[in-house]
TORTOR-995390 format. One record per residue (C-alpha): x, y negated, z negated. Coordinates in steps of 0.25 Angstrom, whole numbers, plus 5000, padded with zeros to 4 digits. Each point is the difference from the previous one (the first is absolute). Last residue first. Layout:
<pts>
XYZ
...
</pts>
This chain:
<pts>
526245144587
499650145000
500950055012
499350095010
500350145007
499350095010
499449875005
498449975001
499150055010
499049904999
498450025002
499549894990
498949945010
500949885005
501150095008
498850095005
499549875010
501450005007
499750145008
498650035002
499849825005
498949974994
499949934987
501249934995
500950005015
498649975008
499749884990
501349955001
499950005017
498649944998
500849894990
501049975012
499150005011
499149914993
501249904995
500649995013
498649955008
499549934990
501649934999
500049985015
498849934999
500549894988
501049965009
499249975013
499850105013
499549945012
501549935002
500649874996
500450024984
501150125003
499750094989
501250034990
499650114993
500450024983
498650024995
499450125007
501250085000
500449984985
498750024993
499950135007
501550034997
499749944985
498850104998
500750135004
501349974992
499149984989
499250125002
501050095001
500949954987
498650004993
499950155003
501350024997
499949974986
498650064999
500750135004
501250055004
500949924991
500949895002
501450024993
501149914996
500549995014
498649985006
499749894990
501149925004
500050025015
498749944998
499949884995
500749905008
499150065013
498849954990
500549855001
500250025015
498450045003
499849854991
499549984987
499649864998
499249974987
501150064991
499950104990
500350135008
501149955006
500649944986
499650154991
500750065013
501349964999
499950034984
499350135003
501350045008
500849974990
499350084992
500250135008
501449965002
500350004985
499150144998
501150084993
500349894990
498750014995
498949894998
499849874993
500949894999
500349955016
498550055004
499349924989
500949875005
499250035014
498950014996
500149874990
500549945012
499150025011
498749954991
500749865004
499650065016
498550024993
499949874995
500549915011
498950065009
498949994992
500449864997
500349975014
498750045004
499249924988
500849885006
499650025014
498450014996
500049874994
498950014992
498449985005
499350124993
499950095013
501649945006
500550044987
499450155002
500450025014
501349954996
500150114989
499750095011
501150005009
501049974988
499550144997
500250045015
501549944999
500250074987
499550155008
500849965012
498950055011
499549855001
501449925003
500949914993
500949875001
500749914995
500850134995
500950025013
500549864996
500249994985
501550075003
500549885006
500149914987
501150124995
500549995015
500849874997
501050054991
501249955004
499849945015
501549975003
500250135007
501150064993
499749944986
498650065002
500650145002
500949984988
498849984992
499250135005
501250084995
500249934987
498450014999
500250145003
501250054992
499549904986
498750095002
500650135002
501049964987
498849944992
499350125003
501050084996
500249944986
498650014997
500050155004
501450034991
499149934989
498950105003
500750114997
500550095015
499250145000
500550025015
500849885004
500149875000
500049965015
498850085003
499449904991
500749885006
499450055015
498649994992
500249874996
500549965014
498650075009
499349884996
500849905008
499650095014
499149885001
501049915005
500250045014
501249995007
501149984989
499050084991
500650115007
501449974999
499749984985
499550165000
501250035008
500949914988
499250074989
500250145005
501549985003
500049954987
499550104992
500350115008
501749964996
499349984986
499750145000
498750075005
500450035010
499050085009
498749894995
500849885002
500550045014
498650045004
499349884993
501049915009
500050075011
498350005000
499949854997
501249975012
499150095009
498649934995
500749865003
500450035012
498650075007
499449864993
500649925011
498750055007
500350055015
498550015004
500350145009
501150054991
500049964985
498249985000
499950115011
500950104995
499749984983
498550025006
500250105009
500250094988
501350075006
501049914990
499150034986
499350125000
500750075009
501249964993
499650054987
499350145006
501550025005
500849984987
499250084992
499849934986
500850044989
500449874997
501349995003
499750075012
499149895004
501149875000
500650085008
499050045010
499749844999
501249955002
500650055013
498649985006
499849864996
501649975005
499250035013
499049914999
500949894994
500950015013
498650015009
499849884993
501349935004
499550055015
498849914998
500849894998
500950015012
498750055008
499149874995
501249905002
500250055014
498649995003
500049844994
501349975008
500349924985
501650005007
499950154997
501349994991
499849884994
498550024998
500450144994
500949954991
499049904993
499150074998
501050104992
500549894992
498649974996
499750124995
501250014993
499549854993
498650084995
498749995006
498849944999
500149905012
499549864998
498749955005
499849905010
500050115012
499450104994
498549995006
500549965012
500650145003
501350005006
500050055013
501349935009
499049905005
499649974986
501449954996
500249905012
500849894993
500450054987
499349924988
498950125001
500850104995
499749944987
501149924993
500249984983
500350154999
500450015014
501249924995
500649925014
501350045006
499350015012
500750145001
499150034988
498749935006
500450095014
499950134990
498649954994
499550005014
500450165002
499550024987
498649935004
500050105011
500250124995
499049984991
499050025012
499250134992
499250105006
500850025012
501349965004
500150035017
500750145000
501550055002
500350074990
498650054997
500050115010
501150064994
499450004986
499150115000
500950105007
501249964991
498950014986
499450125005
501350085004
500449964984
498950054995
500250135008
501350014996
499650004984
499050105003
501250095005
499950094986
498750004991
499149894998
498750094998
499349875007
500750015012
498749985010
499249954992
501349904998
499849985015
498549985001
500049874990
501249945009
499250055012
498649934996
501049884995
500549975013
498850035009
499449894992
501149895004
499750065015
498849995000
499849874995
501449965009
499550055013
498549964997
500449854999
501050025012
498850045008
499249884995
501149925003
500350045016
498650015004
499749844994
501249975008
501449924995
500950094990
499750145007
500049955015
501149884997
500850114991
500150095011
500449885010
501149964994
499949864996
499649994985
501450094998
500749865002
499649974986
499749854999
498750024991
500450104993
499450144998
499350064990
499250135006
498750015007
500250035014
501750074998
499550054988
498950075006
501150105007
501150004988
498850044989
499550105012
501450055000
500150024985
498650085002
500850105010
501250004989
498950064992
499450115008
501350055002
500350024986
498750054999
500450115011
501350044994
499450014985
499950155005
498750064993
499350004987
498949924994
498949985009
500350155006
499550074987
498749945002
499350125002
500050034986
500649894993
500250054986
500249894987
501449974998
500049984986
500349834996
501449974993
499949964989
501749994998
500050155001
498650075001
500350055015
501150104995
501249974995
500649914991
501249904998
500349924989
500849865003
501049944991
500749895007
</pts>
């Protein structure tokens, strides 16, 4: 792809460093020391993970004695709720500190990102899931596979003992939203691990850390091609402790379906022949394979296909090629497993429903408020709100497909993604993890751009660590306690890093020291 490359502060408007005098030592120094830091907050994660994590109900681990004085004491779970808030913040402050720290980008940077993100993730190998039990419902979908039953007419829930083995009760009639490979791989891992719940959660969690780690061979590529510096991207993306703790620590099937979405762009993007073309279409179908919403990043794939300055009839052609590919794809998969397209009707589960900091969702919010204050069914007036804006998804989306410049593909299609994130009532920590590799490798700036990629990632660990605790119901301490306490650590934790700590607060007041060299993208 085209790229122009300038010099200078101004390239890619880029903000001026402004002078630090005295401050010098909050921006410079050996990234040794926040490297450290960090893995020291990983552990904390690991600590209060073991008091406050997911676990199952029949997990022998509920013995140990460690786990009884963390797991089963007042003492015990409020010190593991201050472990994993502290820990969770500590984890951004030092992801924030370390490209402050590389923040000219130069030579060996790229090894220090990659000694944060093994450092970092150590710990987390081996912790209790936090802030997400998924793990568990795929774990009881596996044993509905080797049931033999469709887990798209069957919930967990038809398999004696499902909610011993952690699956949440609020899933357990719905059918899961993912895709027939998915599926397969559930069921795999129930037959390899006998559905030994912590055995199932390592097998799977160590698919992840395969994803992860095919994340971190992607993405410097997928950055060079854009002109974008391979090491700020993966710092960015793969060290923001939010693509660790959502891939690594919750185990989201999501970390596979993202790596299979970034082969098949990259391999699209590089070879730009018909070979690329299908190679990236097939990934890319792999990915919807396990979760369908990777669906919108096929037009775009088909473009790459066509080629640089292609005519519009050799575009419509593609698309019908990538399109006839997938659904081919997709179809066979069905034959296989008997269950056809069942997951099309699945895919209305994660939006039944929505939450308050997703702008549609807030709308939705108030539109009910509105109904219930005139007497009208406040439900319907939700849906509406809801329903239109994620139809407003495709005129978006089909805008992106026909307008823009072949240099910026990948850039669009990383609107596209984020046009349905950002347009659903539900918007969770995982869904903005989807997003990020994409804008880092096409370019995130070091201003207002990064500055909402700080905040976010600040705001969804707070959210994070003081929603997903599991509080033992027969102690002192209730539920909705141990949230207060998590969520007031947290936030104060946030409002120290914006506004007072000397060294993380200068990142949001316009002091960057950008790159020698940036690609206008």
């Amino acid at each position: 792809m085209r790229t122009t490359s300038r010099t200078g502060p101004a390239a890619a408007g880029e903000r001026t460093p402004l002078a630090l005098p005295g401050g010098s030592q909050y921006v410079s120094g050996s990234p040794l020391r926040t490297v450290v830091m960090g893995a020291v907050g990983s552990l904390m994660l690991l600590a209060g993970s073991l008091g406050v994590g997911w676990l199952a109900s029949v997990s022998p681990l509920r013995q140990e004695p460690l786990i009884i004085a963390m797991r089963y004491t007042t003492t015990g779970v409020i010190a593991s709720i201050l472990l994993v808030a502290v820990g969770g913040m500590l984890l951004v402050r030092e992801w924030l500190r370390l490209g402050q720290k590389l923040n000219r980008w130069g030579p060996g940077s790229g090894r220090w990102v990659l000694a944060a993100i093994a450092a970092w993730t150590a710990p987390m190998l081996v912790a209790v899931p936090l802030f997400s039990r998924d793990v568990y419902s795929y774990i009881g979908q596996g044993r509905v596979m080797e049931s033999g039953l469709n887990p798209y007419e069957h919930g967990v829930s038809t398999i004696d003992n499902f909610f011993q083995l952690g699956a949440d009760q609020m899933w357990s009639e719905s059918p899961p939203p993912y895709g027939p490979l998915f599926l397969w791989i559930e069921q795999f891992v129930v037959a390899v691990t006998g559905a030994d719940p912590d055995a199932a959660v390592l097998l799977f969690r160590a698919l992840c850390v395969l994803a992860v780690l095919a994340c971190m061979w992607l993405i410097p590529r997928l950055a060079r091609l854009h002109g974008i510096n391979p090491a700020r991207a993966l710092w960015l993306s793969v060290a923001n402790p939010l693509f660790l703790t959502n891939f690594v620590v919750a185990v989201h099937n999501d970390a596979i379906m993202i790596a299979l979405a970034l082969a098949g762009t990259y391999v699209a993007a590089a070879h730009r022949t018909w070979k690329g073309g299908v190679a990236g279409t097939v990934l890319v179908t792999l990915s919807v394979a396990i979760k369908p919403i990777t669906l919108v990043l096929l037009p775009f794939i088909g473009l790459l296909w066509a080629g640089r300055r292609a005519s519009w009839p050799r575009r419509f052609v593609i698309w019908a090629l990538t399109l006839a590919l997938s659904v081919a794809l997709l179809g066979l998969m069905g034959l296989v497993n008997g269950f056809g397209f069942g997951w099309v009707a699945a895919m209305s589960t994660p939006g039944s429903v929505w939450i308050w900091y997703a702008p549609v969702g807030f709308l939705g919010s108030l539109a009910a408020s509105f109904a219930a204050t005139i007497g009208a069914d406040s439900g319907q007036w939700r849906d509406t709100v809801h329903t239109f804006f994620q139809a407003l998804a495709v005129p978006v989306i089909l805008w992106l497909m026909f307008r823009g410049r072949d240099e910026k593909l990948v850039r669009r299609l990383a609107w596209a993604f984020a046009t349905i994130v950002l347009l659903s009532p539900m918007i969770q920590a995982w869904y903005v993890v989807w997003l990020i590799p994409l804008f880092a490798v096409t370019g995130i700036r070091s201003d207002w751009q990064v500055d909402i990629l700080f905040f976010l990632t600040a705001f969804f660990m707070v959210y994070a660590v003081s929603d997903q605790i599991d509080v033992f119901p027969y102690l002192d301490l209730d539920l909705s306690s141990g949230r207060l306490i998590a969520s007031v650590v947290a936030l104060s934790y946030g409002v120290y890093l914006w506004f007072i700590d000397p060294a993380t607060r200068r990142l949001f007041r316009g002091r960057y020291s950008p790159p020698p060299a940036q690609a206008v993208i």
